[in-house]
C-alpha positions as CSV (number, residue, x, y, z in Angstrom):
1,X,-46.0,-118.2,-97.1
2,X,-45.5,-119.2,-100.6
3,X,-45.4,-116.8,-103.3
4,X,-49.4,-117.8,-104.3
5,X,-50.6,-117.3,-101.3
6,X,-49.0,-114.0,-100.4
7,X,-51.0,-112.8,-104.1
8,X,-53.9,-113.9,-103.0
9,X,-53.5,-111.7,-99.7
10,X,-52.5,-109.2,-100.9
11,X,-55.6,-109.3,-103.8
12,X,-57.5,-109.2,-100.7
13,X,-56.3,-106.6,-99.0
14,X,-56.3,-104.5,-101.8
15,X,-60.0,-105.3,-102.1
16,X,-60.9,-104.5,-98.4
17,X,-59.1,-100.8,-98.8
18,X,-60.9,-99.9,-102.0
19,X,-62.1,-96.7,-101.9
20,X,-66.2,-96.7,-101.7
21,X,-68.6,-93.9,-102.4
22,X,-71.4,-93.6,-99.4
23,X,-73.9,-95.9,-100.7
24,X,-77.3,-95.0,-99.3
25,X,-78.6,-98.3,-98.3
26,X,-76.8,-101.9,-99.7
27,X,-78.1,-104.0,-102.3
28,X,-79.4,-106.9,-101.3
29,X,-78.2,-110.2,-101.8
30,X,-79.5,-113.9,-101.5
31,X,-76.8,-117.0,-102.5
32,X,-78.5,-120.2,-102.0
33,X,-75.2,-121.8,-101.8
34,X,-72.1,-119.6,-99.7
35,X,-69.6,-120.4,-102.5
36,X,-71.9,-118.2,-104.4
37,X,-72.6,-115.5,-102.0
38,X,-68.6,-115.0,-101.1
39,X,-68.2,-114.2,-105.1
40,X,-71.2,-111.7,-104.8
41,X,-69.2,-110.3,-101.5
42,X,-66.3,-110.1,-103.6
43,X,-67.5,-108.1,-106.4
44,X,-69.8,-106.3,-104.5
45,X,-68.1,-105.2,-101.1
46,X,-69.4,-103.0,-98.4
47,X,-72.6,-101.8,-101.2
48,X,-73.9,-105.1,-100.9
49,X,-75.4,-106.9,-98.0
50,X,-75.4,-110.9,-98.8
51,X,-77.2,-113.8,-97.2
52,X,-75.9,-117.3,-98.2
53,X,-78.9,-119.6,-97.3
54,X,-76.4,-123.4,-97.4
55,X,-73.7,-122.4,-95.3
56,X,-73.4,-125.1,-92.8
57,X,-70.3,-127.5,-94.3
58,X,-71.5,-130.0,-91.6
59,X,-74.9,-130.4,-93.6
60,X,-75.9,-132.9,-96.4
61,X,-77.0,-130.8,-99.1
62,X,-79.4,-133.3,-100.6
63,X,-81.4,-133.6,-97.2
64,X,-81.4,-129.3,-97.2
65,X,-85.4,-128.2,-96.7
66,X,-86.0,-124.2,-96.9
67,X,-87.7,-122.5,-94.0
68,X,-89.5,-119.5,-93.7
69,X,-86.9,-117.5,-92.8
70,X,-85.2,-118.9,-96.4
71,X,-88.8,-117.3,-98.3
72,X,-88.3,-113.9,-96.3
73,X,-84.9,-113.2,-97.2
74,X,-85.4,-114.3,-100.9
75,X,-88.7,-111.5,-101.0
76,X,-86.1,-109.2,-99.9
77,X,-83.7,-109.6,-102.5
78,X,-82.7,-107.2,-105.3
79,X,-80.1,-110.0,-106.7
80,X,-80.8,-113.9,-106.0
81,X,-77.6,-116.1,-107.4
82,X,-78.0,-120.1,-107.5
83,X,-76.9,-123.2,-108.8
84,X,-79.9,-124.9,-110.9
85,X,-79.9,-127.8,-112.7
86,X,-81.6,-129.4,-110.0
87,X,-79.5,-129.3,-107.2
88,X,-81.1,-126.7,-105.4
89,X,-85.0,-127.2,-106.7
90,X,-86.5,-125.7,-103.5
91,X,-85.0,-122.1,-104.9
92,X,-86.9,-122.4,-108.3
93,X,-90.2,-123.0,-106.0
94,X,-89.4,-120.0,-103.8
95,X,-89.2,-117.7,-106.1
96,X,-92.0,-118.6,-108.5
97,X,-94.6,-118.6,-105.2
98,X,-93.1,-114.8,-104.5
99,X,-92.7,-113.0,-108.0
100,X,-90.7,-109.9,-107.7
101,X,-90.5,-107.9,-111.2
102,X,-86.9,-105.5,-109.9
103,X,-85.4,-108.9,-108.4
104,X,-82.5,-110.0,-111.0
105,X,-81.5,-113.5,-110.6
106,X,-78.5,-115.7,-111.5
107,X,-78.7,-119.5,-112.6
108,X,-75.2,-120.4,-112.9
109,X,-76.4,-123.4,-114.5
110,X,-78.1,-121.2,-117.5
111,X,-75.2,-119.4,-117.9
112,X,-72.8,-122.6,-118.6
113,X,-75.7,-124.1,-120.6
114,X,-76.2,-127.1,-118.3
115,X,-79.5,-129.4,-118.5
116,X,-81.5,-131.8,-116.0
117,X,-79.0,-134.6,-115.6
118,X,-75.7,-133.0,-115.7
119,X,-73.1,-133.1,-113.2
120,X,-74.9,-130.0,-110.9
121,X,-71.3,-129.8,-109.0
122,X,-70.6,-126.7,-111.6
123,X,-69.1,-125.1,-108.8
124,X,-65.6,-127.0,-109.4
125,X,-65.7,-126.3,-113.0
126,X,-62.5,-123.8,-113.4
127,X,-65.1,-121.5,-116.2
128,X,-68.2,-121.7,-113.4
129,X,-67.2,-118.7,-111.0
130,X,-65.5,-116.1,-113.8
131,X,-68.7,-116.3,-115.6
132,X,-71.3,-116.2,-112.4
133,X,-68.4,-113.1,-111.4
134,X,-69.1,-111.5,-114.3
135,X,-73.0,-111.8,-114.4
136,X,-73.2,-110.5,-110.3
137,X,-71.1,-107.2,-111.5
138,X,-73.5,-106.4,-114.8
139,X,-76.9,-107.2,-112.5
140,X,-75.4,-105.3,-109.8
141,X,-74.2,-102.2,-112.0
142,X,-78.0,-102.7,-113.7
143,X,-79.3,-102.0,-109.9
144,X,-76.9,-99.8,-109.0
145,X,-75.2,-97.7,-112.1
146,X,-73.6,-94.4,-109.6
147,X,-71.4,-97.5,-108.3
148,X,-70.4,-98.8,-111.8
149,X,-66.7,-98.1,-111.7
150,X,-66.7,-99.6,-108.1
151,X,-68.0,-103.1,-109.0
152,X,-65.9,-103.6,-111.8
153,X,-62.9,-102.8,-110.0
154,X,-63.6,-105.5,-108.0
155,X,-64.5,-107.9,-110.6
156,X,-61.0,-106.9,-112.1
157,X,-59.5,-108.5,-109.0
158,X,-62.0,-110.9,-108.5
159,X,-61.3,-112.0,-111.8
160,X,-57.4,-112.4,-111.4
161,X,-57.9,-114.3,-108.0
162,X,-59.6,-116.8,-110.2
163,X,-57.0,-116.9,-112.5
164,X,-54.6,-118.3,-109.7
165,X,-56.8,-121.4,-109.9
166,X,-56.5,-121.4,-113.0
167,X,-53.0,-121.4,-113.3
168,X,-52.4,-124.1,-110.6
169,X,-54.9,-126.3,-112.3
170,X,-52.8,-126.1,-115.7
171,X,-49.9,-126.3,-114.1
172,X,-51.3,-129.2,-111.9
173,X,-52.5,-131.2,-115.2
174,X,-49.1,-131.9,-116.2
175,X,-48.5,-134.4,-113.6
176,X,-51.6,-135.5,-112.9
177,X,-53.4,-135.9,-116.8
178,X,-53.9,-139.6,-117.2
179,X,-54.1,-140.7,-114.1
180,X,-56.9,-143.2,-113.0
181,X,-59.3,-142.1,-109.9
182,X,-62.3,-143.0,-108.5
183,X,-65.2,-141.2,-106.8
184,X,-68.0,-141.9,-103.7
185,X,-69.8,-139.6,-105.9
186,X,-69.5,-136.7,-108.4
187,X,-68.2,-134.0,-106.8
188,X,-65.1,-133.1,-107.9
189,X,-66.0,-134.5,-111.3
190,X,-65.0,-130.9,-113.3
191,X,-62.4,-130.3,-111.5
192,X,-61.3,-134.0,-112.0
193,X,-61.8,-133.4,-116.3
194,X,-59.6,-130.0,-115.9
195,X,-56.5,-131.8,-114.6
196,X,-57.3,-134.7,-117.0
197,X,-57.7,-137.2,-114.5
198,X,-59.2,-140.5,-115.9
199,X,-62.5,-141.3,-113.4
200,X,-63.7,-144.6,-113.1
201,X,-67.5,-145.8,-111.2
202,X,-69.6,-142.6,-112.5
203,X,-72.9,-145.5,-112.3
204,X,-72.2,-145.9,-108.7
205,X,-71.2,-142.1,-108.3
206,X,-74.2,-141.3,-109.6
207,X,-76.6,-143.8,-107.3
208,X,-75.0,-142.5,-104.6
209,X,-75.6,-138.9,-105.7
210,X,-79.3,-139.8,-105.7
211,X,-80.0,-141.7,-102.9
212,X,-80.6,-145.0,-104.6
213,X,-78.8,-147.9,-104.3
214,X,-75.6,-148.6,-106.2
215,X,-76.4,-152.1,-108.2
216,X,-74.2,-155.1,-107.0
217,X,-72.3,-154.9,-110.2
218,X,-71.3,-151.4,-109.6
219,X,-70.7,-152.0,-106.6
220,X,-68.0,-155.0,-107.6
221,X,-66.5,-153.0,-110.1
222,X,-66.0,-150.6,-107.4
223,X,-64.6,-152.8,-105.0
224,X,-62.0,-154.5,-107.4
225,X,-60.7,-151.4,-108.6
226,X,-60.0,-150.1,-104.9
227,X,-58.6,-153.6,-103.8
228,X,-56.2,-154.4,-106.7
229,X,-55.3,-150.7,-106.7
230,X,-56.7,-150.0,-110.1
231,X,-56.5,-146.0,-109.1
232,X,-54.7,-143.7,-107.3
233,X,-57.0,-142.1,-105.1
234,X,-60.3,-142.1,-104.3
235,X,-62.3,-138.7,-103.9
236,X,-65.0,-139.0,-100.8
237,X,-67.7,-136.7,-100.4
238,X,-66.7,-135.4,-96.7
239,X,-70.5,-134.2,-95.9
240,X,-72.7,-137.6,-97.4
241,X,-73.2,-140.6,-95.2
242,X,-74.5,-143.2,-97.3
243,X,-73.4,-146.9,-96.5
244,X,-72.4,-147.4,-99.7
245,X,-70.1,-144.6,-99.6
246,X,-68.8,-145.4,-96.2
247,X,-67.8,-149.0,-97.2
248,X,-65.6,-147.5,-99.9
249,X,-63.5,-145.1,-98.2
250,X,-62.8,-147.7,-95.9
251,X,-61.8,-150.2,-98.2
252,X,-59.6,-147.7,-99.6
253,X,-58.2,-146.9,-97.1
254,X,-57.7,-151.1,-96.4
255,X,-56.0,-151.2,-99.4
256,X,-54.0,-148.5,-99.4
257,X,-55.4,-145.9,-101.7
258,X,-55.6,-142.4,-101.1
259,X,-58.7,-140.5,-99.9
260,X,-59.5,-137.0,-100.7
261,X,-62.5,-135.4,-98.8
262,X,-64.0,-133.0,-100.9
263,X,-67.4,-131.1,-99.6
264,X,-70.1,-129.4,-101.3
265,X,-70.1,-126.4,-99.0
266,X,-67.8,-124.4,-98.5
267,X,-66.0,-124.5,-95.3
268,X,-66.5,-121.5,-92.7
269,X,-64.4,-118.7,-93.1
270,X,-63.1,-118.9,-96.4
271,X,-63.2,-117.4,-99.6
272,X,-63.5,-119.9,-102.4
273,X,-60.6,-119.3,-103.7
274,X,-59.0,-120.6,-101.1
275,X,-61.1,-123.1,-100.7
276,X,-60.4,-124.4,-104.2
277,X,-56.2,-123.9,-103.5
278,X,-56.6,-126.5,-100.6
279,X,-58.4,-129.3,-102.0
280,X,-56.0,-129.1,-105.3
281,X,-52.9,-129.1,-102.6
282,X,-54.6,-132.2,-100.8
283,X,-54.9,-133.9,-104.1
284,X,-51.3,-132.9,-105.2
285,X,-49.8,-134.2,-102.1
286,X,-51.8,-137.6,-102.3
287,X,-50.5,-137.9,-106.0
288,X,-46.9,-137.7,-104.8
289,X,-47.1,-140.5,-102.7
């Protein structure tokens, strides 16, 4: 086990033996996305009870419809945490149909200033999750002050977990700054600007991303760069499966180019810090060849 990964267990551990004061009844939590509602398990521990509503990595977030059972838990919640910037619009409708003046919420997109049109991917941004880390530990001491100290200890280690990422991405960047890529759609795009990779296609990333069709000339553009080898790999969104997609990874794959599955959810039984550690050590070891 390398040197990162025995940190990050033993960050974890030291989170699970914490020591807790009896908290009468958990707050409750509701994530629309699981990335989200691990970070709000992190800070919150065993005083919080979460429910992630996306949690199925085999499941196109686009086609995602809420059911009653997704209103039920949200008129439950104390704390509701979720993207905006209109990737998950049903959530905005939820709540406005069932007002709650003690629920706090989190829009991560609000709190990295992000508008209708932006990348909504902010999840790969290395700034996203240590400022959503820090607004689930204030809401939470808000609702539950006799637990202050509790919560930010574990946004203390929360914090530094994050800062692994961090630290691989810099240290990642120096090889990888400058480097042409190319994208199915724009998934990985923050994460892509942090290690200053140079990414080609964003009008056909961006079709793709909203169910249109890509336009022929995007789609040739596409196609040259992948068959004359204009980049060095090509990031395919693992849980999508539109044509247009499809064709690309396998002409990538044709011609010789890397492919990187990244997904939008993240995958069962991780924490996202993990999750975030693998995909850069996939993209590292497809760089090096």
């Amino acid at each position: 086990m390398s040197s990162q990964r025995k940190g990050l267990a033993l960050a974890a551990l030291l989170l699970s033996l914490a020591p807790w004061a009896g908290a009468a009844q958990p707050v409750t939590v509701v994530a629309a996305e699981n990335f989200y509602g691990d970070l709000a398990q992190q800070v919150g521990g065993p005083l919080v009870q979460v429910t992630s509503i996306m949690n199925n990595p085999d499941q196109d977030p686009h086609l995602f419809e809420a059911s009653a059972s997704t209103a039920r838990a949200l008129s439950a919640a104390r704390l509701v945490v979720y993207n905006g910037v209109d990737y998950d619009p049903w959530m905005d409708k939820l709540l406005s149909a069932a007002r709650a003046p003690n629920r706090a919420e989190i829009v991560a997109g609000k709190l990295l200033g992000k508008k209708s049109g932006d990348n909504p991917h902010l999840w790969y941004d290395p700034a996203t999750m240590p400022a959503v880390a820090r607004a689930i530990a204030g809401n939470l001491t808000r609702i539950d002050p006799a637990h202050r100290a509790d919560y930010q200890r574990n946004l203390t280690q929360v914090l530094a977990r994050l800062g692994v990422i961090q630290a691989r991405v810099q240290a990642l960047r120096g090889r990888t700054a400058g480097k042409t890529v190319t994208a199915t759609e724009p998934v990985f795009g923050y994460m892509a600007q942090a290690l200053g990779l140079s990414m080609r296609n964003a009008r056909f990333q961006l079709a793709v991303m909203n169910n249109t069709e890509p336009s022929a000339a995007d789609v040739a553009a596409f196609e040259h760069d992948l068959k004359t080898r204009q980049v060095s790999v090509l990031f395919y969104n693992n849980q999508a499966s539109d044509a247009s997609a499809k064709r690309m990874q396998k002409l990538a794959q044709q011609s010789g180019v890397a492919v990187v599955g990244v997904s939008e959810t993240m995958p069962a039984g991780r924490h996202y810090q993990d999750w975030m550690l693998s995909q850069l050590d996939v993209l590292e070891k497809a760089l090096s060849h």
